[in-house]
Phi, psi and omega in degrees: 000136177267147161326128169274128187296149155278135187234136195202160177216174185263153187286166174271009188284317197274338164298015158259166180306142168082000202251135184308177183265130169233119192257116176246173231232141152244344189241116183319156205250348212253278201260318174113348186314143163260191217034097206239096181234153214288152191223325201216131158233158264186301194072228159308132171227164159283144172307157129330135152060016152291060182300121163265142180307166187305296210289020174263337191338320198272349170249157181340142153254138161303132155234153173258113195287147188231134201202115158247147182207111163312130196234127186296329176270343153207057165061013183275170195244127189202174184262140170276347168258000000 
């Protein structure tokens, strides 16, 4: 069996100032199928279990877009980022 290629593009998450690089996927991570359609978007989230201390409280947090999506060919359920 061969590896399936990831065909990925950048998220608009990552064209803001301060915002980490994000890579989002078009092509299933499984199989390699294109069309790939959203079942659940979330939208920006703070990372899990990154709790801040009090005097950090007043500054920005990093957020991530979090997006699940079905690949129509063989049914994974997957992050699109």
């Amino acid at each position: 069996m061969t590896a399936a290629r990831i065909h990925a593009t950048r998220s608009p998450a990552a064209a803001r100032p301060g915002a980490l690089p994000c890579v989002a996927i078009t092509a299933c991570r499984a199989c390699g199928a294109g069309g790939l359609h959203d079942l659940l978007a979330f939208g920006e989230l703070p990372l899990a279990n990154a709790l801040r201390p009090r005097q950090g409280a007043d500054s920005p947090e990093l957020r991530f877009p979090l997006t699940l999506v079905l690949c129509a060919a063989c049914s994974l359920v997957q992050l699109r980022e």
